[in-house]
C-alpha positions in Angstrom: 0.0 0.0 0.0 1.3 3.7 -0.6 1.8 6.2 1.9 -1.6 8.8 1.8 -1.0 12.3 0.6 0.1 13.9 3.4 1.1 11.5 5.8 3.7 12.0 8.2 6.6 9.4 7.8 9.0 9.3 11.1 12.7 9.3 10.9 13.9 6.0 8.7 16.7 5.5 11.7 14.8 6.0 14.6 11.4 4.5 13.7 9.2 2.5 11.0 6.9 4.1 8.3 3.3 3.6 7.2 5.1 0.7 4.8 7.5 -0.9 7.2 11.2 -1.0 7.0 10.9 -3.2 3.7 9.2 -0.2 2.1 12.0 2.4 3.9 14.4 0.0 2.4 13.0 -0.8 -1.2 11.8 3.5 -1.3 16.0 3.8 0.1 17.6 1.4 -2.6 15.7 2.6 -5.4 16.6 6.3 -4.5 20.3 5.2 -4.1 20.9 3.9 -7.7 18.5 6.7 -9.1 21.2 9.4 -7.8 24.8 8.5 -8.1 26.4 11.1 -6.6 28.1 13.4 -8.8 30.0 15.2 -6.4 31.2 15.4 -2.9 29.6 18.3 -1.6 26.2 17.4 -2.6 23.5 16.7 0.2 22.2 13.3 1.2 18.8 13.6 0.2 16.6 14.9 3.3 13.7 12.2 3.2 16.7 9.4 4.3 17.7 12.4 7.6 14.4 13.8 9.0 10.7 13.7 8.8 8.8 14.5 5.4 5.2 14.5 4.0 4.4 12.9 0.8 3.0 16.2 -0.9 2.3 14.3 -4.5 1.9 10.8 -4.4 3.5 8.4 -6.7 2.7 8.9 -10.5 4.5 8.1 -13.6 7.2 10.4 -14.5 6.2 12.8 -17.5 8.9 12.3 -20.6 10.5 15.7 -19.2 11.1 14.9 -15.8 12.2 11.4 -17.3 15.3 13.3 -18.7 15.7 15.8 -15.8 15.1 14.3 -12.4 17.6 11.4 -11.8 14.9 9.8 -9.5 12.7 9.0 -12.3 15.3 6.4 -13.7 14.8 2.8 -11.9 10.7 2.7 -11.9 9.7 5.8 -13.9 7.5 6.8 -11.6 8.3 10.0 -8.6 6.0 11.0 -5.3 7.5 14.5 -3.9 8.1 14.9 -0.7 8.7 18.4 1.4 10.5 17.8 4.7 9.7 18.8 7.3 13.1 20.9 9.1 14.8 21.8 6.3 11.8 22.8 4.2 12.8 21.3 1.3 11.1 19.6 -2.1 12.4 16.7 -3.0 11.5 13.9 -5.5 11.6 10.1 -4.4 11.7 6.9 -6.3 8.8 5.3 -5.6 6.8 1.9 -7.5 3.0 2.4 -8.5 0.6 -0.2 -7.4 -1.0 -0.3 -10.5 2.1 -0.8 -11.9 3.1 -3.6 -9.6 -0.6 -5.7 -10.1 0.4 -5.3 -13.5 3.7 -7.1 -13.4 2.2 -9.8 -10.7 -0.7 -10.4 -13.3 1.4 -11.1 -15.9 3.7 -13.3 -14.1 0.8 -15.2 -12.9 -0.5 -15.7 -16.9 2.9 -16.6 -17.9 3.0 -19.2 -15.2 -0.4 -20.4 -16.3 0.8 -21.0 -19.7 4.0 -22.8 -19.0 2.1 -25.2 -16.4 -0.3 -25.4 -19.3 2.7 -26.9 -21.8 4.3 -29.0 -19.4 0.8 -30.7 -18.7 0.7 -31.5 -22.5 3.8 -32.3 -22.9 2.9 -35.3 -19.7 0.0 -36.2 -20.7 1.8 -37.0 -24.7 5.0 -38.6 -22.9 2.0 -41.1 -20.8 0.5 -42.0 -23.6 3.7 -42.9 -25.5 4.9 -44.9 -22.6 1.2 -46.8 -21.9 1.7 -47.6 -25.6 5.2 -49.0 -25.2 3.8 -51.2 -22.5 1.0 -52.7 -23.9 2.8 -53.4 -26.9 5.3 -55.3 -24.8 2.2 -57.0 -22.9 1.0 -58.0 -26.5 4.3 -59.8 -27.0 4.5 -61.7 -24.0 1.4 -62.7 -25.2 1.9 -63.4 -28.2 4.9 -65.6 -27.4 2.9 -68.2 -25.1 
């Protein structure tokens, strides 16, 4: 589930989100390949050192921000986020639900079909080996 517009998320070291730490740690790992840092001075990113409110939830990136905000990169999809001591907007790397039920859905039809073709293919291999064993029933027969 995402985060409401608006919702208060507490300190990642000190306490747990509305997600849990495996949504702190996905939203965290996502944001960490979406930024390399391209110099020394620049700031760690202030959703990771103090409070913030989600103040857009998570939507696909539009095809400019795809080419100007790093964040966009991993998922293509960005929730801002305005925290709350330093005042600061910030975009996050975040994964749409819809976009995740879509992936699950078609995982699940792919599976379908493969489980579909291996039960043909079991069914075809069973009745080429019942055929191999009547045949050799039909010789021992045949040989009293």
């Amino acid at each position: 589930r995402l985060p409401a517009a608006g919702r208060r998320h507490p300190h990642p070291q000190t306490g747990l989100g509305a997600g849990g730490a495996g949504a702190w740690a996905l939203g965290a790992a996502l944001s960490t390949r979406a930024a390399p840092a391209a110099s020394p001075t620049q700031a760690t990113p202030c959703w990771r050192v103090e409070d913030f409110v989600v103040a857009q939830e998570c939507g696909r990136c539009s095809s400019f921000q795809a080419k100007t905000v790093p964040e966009c990169g991993p998922t293509g999809f960005v929730e801002r986020i305005s925290c709350a001591a330093s005042k600061r907007d910030e975009f996050k790397s975040c994964r749409s639900a819809v976009m995740e039920a879509h992936v699950f859905w078609r995982f699940v039809g792919t599976m379908m079909c493969v489980a579909a073709v291996f039960a043909v293919l079991v069914v075809c291999r069973q009745r080429v080996l019942d055929r191999k064993a009547l045949e050799k029933v039909r010789k021992q027969i045949e040989s009293i």
